[in-house]
C-alpha positions as CSV (number, residue, x, y, z in Angstrom):
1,X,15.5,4.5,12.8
2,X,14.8,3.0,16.4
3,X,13.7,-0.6,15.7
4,X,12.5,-3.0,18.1
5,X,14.2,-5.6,19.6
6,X,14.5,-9.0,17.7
7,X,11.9,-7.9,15.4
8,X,11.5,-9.5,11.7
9,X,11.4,-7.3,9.3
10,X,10.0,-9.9,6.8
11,X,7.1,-11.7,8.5
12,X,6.1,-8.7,10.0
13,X,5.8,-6.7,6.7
14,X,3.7,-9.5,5.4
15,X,1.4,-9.9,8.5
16,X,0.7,-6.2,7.7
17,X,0.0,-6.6,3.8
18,X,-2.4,-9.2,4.1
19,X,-4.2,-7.4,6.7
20,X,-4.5,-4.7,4.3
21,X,-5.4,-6.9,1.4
22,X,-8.2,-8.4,3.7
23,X,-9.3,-5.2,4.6
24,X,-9.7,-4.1,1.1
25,X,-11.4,-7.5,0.2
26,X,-14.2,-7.2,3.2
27,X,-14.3,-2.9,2.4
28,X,-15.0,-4.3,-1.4
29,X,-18.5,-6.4,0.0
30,X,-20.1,-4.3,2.1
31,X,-18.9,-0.7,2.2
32,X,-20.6,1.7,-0.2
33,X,-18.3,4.2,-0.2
34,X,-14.8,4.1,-2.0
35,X,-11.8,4.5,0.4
36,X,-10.2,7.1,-2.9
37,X,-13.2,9.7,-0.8
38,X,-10.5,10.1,2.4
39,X,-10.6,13.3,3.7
40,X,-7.6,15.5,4.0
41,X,-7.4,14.4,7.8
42,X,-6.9,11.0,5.9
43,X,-8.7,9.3,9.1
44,X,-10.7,6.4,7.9
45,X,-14.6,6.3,9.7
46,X,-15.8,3.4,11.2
47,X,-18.8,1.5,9.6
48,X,-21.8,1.0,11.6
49,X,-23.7,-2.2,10.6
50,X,-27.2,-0.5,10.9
51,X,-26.4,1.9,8.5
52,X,-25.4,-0.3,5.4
53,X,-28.4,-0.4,2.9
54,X,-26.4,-2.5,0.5
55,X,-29.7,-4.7,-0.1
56,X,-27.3,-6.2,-3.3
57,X,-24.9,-7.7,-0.9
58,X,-25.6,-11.7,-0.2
59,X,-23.6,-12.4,2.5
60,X,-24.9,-13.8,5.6
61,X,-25.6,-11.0,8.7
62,X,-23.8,-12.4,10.8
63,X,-20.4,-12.6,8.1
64,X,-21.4,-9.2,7.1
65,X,-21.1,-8.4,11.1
66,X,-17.5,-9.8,11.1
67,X,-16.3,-7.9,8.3
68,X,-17.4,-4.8,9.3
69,X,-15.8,-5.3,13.0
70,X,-12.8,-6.6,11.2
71,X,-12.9,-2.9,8.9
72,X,-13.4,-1.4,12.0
73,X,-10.3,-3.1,13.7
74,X,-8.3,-2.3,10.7
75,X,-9.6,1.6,10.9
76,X,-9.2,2.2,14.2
77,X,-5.6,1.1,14.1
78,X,-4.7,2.9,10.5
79,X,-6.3,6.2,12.8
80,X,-3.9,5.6,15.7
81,X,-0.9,6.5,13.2
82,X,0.4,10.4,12.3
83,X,-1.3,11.9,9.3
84,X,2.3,11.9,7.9
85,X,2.1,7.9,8.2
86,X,-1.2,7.3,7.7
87,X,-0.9,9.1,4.2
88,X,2.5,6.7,3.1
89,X,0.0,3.8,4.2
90,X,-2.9,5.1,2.2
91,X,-1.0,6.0,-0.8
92,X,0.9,2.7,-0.8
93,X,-1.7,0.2,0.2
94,X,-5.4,1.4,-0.1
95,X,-5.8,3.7,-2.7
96,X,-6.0,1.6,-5.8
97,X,-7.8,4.4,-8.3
98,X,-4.1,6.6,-8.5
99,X,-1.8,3.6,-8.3
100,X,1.1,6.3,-6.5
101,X,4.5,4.8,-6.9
102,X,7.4,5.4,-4.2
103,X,8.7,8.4,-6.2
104,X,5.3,10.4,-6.2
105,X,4.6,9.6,-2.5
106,X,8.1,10.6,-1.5
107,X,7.8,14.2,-3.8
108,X,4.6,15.0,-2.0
109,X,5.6,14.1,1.4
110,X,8.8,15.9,0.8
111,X,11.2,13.5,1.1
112,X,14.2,12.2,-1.2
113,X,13.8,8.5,-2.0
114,X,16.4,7.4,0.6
115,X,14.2,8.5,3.7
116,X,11.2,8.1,2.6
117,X,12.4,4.1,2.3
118,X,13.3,4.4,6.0
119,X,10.0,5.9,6.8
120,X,8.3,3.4,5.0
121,X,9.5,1.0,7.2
122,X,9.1,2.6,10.3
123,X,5.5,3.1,9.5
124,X,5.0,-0.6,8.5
125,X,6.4,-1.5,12.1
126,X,4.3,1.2,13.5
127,X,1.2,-0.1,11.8
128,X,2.2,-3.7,12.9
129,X,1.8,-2.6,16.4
130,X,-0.9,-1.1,15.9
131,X,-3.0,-4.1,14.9
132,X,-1.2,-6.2,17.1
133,X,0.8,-8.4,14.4
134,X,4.4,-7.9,14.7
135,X,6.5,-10.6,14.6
136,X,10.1,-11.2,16.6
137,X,12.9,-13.4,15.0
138,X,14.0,-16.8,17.0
């Protein structure tokens, strides 16, 4: 694995988790659709704010605005990743209806336990850079 320079591993791995765990917060108030409905391209659409009926929802428009640019950040970046990556992502993180331990995802991506561990990591990096939150050690 090619890591970056004077990267840490840590604080970057937990910039990208609660990213992730915000996104799935904001994706719980105002998107109607579950994220378990991927498709097999596993790319994630953008939400467009004038198409959200959720009348049930009573957040302010403007807060409902951020969210939904904020999903969209989050989207957009998760859809810059390979289908290979964005599947470890969406196995491990955002689908919460299968609850897919490291074991399964490996199997099904074809890797043995070891490498998939190392891919893991690589994508988390990946994804870091992606939404702009990767952090270097001192």
């Amino acid at each position: 694995m090619i890591q970056p320079l004077n990267i840490s591993w840590n604080k970057t791995k937990k910039n990208v988790e609660e990213i992730i765990n915000k996104y799935i917060y904001y994706s719980l108030s105002v998107d109607n659709n579950s994220t378990s409905n991927i498709k097999e391209n596993f790319i994630l659409e953008e939400l467009d704010i004038n198409n959200l009926n959720n009348t049930y929802v009573k957040i302010e428009s403007s807060e409902r605005k951020k969210r939904i640019e904020f999903i969209n950040y989050v989207r957009f970046s998760f859809n810059k990743l390979t289908t290979e990556e964005r599947k470890i992502i969406y196995w491990t993180y955002f689908d919460k209806e299968n609850n897919y331990d490291d074991r399964y995802i490996a199997n099904n991506l074809g890797f043995s336990l070891g490498y998939y561990y190392i891919k893991k990591k690589e994508t988390l990096i990946r994804f870091a850079y992606c939404l702009g939150v990767e952090e270097l050690s001192e």
